[in-house]
C-alpha positions as CSV (number, residue, x, y, z in Angstrom):
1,X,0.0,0.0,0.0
2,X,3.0,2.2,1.1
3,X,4.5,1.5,-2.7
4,X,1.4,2.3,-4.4
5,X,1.2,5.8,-2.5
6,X,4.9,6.5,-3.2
7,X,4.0,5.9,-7.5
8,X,1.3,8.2,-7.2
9,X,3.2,10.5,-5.4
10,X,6.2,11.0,-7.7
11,X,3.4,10.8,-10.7
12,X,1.7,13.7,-9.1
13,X,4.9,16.0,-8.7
14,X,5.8,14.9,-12.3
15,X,2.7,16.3,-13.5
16,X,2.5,19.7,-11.5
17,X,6.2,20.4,-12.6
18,X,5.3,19.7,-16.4
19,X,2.2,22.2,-15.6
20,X,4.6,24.8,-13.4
21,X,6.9,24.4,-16.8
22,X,4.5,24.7,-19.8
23,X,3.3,27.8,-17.7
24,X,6.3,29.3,-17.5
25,X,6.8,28.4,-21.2
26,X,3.4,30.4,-22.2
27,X,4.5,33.6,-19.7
28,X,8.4,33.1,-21.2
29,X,6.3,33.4,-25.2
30,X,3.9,36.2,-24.1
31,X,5.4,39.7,-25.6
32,X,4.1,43.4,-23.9
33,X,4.2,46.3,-26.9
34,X,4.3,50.0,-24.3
35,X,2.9,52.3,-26.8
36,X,3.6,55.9,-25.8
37,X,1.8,59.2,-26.9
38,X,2.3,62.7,-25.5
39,X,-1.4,63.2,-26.8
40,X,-4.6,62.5,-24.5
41,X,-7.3,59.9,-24.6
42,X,-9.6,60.5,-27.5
43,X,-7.3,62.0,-29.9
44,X,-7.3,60.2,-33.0
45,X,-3.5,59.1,-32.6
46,X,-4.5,57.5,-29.4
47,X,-7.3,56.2,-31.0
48,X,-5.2,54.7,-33.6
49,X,-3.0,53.0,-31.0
50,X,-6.3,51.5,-29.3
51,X,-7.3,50.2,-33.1
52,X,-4.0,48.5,-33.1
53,X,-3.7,47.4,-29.9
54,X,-7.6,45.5,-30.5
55,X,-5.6,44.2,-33.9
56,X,-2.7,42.5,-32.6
57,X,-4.7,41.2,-29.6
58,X,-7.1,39.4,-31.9
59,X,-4.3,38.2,-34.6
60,X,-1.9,36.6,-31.7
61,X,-4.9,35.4,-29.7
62,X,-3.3,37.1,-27.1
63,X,0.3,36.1,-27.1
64,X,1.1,39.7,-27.6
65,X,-0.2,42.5,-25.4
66,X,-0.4,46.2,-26.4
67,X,-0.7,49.0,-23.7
68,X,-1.5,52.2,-24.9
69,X,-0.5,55.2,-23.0
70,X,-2.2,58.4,-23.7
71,X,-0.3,61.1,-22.3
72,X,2.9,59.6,-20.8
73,X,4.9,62.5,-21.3
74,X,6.1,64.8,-23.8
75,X,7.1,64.5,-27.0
76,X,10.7,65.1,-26.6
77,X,10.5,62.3,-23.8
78,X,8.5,59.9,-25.7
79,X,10.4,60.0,-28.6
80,X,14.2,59.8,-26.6
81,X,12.2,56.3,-24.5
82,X,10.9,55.1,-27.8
83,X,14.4,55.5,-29.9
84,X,16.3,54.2,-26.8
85,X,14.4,51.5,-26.5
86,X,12.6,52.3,-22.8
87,X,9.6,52.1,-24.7
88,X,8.9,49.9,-28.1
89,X,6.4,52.0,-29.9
90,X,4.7,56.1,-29.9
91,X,2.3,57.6,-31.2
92,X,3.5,60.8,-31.9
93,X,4.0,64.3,-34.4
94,X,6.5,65.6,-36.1
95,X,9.7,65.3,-33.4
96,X,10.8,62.4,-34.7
97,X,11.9,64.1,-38.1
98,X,12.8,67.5,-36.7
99,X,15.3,65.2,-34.4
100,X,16.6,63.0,-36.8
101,X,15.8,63.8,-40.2
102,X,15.9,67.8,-39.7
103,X,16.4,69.0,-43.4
104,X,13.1,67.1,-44.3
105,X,11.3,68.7,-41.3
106,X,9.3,70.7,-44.2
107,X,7.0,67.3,-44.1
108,X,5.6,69.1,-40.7
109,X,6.0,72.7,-41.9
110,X,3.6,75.5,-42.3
111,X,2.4,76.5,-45.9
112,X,3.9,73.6,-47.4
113,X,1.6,70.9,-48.2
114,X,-1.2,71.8,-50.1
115,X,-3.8,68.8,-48.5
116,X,-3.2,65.2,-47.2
117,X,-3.2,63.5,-50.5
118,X,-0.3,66.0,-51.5
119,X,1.8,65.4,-48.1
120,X,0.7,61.2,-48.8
121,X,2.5,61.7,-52.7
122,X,5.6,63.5,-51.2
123,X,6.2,60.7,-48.7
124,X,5.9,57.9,-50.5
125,X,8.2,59.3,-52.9
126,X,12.1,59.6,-52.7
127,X,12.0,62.4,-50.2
128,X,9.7,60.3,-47.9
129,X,11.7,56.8,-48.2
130,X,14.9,59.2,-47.4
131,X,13.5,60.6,-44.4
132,X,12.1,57.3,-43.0
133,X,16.1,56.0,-43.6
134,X,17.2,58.5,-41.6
135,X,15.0,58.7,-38.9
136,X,15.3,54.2,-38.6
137,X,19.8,54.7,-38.9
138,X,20.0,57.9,-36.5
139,X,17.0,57.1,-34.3
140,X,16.7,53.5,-34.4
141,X,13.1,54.0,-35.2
142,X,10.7,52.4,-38.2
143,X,7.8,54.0,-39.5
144,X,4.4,51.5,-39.6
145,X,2.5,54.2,-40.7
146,X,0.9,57.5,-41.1
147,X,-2.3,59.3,-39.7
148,X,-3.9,62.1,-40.3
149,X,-4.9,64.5,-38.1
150,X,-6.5,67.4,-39.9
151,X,-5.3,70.8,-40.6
152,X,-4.6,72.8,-38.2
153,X,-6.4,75.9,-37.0
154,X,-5.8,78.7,-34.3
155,X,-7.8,79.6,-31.2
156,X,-7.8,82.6,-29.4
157,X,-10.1,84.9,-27.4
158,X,-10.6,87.3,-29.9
159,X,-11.5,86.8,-33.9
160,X,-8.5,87.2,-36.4
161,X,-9.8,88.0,-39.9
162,X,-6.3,88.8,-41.4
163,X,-2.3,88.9,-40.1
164,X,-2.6,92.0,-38.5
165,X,-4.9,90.3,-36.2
166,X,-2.1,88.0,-34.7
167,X,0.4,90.9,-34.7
168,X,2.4,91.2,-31.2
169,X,-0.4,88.0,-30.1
170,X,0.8,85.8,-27.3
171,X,0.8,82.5,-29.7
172,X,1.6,78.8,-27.4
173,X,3.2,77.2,-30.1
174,X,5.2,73.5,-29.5
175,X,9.5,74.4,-29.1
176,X,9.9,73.6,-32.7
177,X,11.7,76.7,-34.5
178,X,10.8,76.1,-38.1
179,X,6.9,77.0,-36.6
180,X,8.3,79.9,-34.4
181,X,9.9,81.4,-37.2
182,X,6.8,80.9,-39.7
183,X,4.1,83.0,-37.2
184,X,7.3,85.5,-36.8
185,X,6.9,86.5,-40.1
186,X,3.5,86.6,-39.9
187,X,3.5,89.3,-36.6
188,X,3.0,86.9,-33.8
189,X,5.1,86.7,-30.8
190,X,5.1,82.9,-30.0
191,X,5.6,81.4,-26.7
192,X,7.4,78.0,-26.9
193,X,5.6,75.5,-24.6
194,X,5.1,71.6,-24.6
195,X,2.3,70.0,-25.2
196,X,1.4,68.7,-21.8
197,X,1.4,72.8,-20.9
198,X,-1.3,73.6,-23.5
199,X,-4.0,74.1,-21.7
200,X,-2.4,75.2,-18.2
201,X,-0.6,78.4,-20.4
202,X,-3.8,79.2,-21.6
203,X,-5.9,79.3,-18.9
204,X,-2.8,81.2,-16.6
205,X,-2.4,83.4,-19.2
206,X,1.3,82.5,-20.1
207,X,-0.1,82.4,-23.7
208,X,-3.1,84.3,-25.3
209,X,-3.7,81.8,-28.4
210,X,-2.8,78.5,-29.9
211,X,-2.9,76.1,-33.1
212,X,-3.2,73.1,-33.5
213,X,-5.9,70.5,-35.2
214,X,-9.0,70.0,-34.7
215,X,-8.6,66.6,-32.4
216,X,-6.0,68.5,-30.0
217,X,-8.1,71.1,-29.8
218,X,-11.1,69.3,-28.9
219,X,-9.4,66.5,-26.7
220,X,-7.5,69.6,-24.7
221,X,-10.8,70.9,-24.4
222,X,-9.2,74.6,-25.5
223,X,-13.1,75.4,-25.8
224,X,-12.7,76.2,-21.6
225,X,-10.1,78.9,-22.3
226,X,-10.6,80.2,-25.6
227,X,-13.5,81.8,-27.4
228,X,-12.7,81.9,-30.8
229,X,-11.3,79.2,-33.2
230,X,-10.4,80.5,-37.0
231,X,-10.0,78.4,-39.4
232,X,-6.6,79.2,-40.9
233,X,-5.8,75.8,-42.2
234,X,-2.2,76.6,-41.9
235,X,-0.3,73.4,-41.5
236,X,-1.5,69.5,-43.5
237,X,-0.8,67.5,-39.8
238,X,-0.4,64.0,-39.6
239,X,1.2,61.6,-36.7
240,X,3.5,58.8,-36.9
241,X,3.0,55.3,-35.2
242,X,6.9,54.3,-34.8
243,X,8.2,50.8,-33.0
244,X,11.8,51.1,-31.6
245,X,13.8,49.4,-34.7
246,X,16.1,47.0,-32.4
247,X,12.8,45.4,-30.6
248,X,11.2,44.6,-33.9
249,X,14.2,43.2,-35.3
250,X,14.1,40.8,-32.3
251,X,10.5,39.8,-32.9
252,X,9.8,36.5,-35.2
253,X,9.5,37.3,-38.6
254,X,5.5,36.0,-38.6
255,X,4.9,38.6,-35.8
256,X,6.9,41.1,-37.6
257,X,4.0,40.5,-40.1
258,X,1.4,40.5,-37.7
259,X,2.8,44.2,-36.3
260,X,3.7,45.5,-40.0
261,X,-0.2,44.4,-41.2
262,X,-2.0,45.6,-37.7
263,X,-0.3,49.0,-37.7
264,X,-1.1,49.2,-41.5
265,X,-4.9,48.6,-40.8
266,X,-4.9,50.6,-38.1
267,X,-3.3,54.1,-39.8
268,X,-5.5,53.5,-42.6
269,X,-9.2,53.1,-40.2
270,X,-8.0,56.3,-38.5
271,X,-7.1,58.3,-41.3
272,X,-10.7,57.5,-42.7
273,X,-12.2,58.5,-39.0
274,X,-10.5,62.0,-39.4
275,X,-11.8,62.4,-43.0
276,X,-15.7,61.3,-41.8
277,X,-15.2,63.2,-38.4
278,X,-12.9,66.4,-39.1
279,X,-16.4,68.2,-39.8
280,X,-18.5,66.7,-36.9
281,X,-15.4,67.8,-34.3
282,X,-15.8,71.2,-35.2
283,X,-19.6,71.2,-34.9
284,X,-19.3,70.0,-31.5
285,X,-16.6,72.5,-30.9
286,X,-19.0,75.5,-31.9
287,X,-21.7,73.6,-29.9
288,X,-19.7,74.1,-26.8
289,X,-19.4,77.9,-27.4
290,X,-16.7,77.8,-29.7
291,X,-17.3,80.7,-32.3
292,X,-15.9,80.2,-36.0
293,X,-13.7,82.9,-37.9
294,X,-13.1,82.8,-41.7
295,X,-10.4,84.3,-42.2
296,X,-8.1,85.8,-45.5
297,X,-6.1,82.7,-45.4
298,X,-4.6,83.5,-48.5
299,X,-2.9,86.7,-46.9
300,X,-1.6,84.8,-43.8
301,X,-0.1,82.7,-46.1
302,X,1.2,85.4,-48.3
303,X,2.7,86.9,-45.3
304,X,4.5,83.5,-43.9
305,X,5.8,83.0,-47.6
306,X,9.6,84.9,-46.7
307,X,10.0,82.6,-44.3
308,X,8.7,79.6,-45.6
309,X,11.1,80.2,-48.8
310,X,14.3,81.1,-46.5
311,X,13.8,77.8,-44.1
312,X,13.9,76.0,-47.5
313,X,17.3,78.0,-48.4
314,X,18.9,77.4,-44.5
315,X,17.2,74.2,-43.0
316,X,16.0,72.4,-45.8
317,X,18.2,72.7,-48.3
318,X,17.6,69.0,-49.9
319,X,15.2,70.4,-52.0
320,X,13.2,73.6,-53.0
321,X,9.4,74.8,-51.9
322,X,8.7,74.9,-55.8
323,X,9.9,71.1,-55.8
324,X,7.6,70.2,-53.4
325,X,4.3,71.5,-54.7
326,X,5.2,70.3,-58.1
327,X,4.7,66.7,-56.4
């Protein structure tokens, strides 16, 4: 009786090791994706990173886990964690180029796209593929895709109908210089502040106005602490949704799929949610008090132009403005 015990004994520990092992095996397999944005819940690169993040759950049935963090930080900190590898993916605007690939910066410039389907022409042509080269050998970064996030507009607490409007005006723009010296030209004096600081300048008074598209402007709820939104459609803005380049390379190539085909499906649903929704945001934006300025855009633009053509000359001298809008 004693011997029989003893066999089931050891066939018992036998069989709790192989489960403590296969276990182990599965947590050992299971892969966590941080996906970092310096932008709040609701705005439409966040939602993009939930789209994905539902993706890649479904196509892995779960062996890989996305966490999508609205508003970690800035974007200068996001995009340092992301291309040293402290986080694997972000969500993010323009800083990875102005960091890495500076002389194509114009990609996030005022005045130089005409609309989204120009900017999408540009960067799938050579300009683009060089700028994604860059930005993957000096910030160890990949591009998996690009959203759109409307054009972007300026708020304020008084209506501007024409440059003279903005002249000496207290303008929060992000610490990007390209922009500062843009609304220069045009008469503003701009006050660099990051993003997390939008609305907190605003409502202290550190700044008087802002820009910015229609999804930050909504999901910073800027309605609170300014009156007046005019419709300047300065800047063609888009996102990027970027995975740390060394991570990915360690992933299996079928999950390198998976990622590659998630983030593709992703960018593409949220560029057509912007494109459906750009018009309903700013209904709801005028619903909440908001009051809408049509402005002489042409003139703002017109007055931006020297500045525009010069940053071409000194900072972007790969190519020319003309160059660009001939795409």
């Amino acid at each position: 009786m004693k011997v029989y015990k003893m066999k089931w004994a050891v066939v018992l520990a036998g069989v709790m090791l192989l489960i403590a092992g296969t276990a182990g095996l599965a947590e050992a397999q299971k892969i966590t994706i941080r996906l970092d944005s310096p932008f709040k819940a609701g705005h439409i690169l966040c939602d993009a990173g939930e789209k994905f993040k539902e993706l890649v759950g479904k196509a892995s049935k779960g062996e890989i886990e996305v966490q999508v963090r609205p508003g970690s930080g800035s974007e200068e900190e996001i995009n340092d964690w992301c291309s040293q590898g402290k986080t694997e993916m972000q969500a993010t605007g323009g800083r990875p180029l102005e960091v890495f690939a500076p002389q194509y910066f114009f990609f996030n410039a005022p005045y130089v796209m005409k609309d989204f389907e120009h900017f999408t022409r540009v960067w799938k042509a050579s300009m683009g593929k060089e700028a994604r080269k860059l930005v993957e050998d000096k910030g160890n970064m990949m591009y998996l895709g690009i959203v759109y996030r409307g054009l972007r507009q300026t708020t304020s607490n008084k209506p501007i109908y024409a440059p003279q409007d903005v002249a000496g005006l207290k303008l929060r723009l992000p610490t990007v210089k390209t922009w500062i010296a843009v609304w220069k030209e045009m008469g503003a004096s701009p006050v660099p502040i990051p993003l997390p600081d939008l609305y907190p300048s605003l409502k202290d008074g550190r700044a008087e106005a802002s820009e910015g598209d229609l999804p930050q402007i909504a999901s910073f709820k800027l309605h609170e602490v300014q009156t007046h939104l005019t419709i300047t459609n300065h800047l063609v803005q888009t996102g990027g949704i970027l995975i740390n380049r060394t991570f990915f390379n360690g992933l299996s190539k079928e999950n390198q799929s998976l990622v590659l085909k998630a983030a593709q499906r992703a960018t593409n649903w949220a560029n057509d949610k912007i494109r459906k929704g750009e018009t309903l945001i700013l209904v709801d934006l005028q619903k909440k008090g908001m009051r809408v300025v049509i402005p002489d855009a042409e003139a703002f633009r017109q007055k931006g132009k020297p500045a525009v053509e010069e940053l071409f000359r000194t900072e972007w001298p790969v190519t020319t403005w003309g160059k660009v809008l001939a795409q």
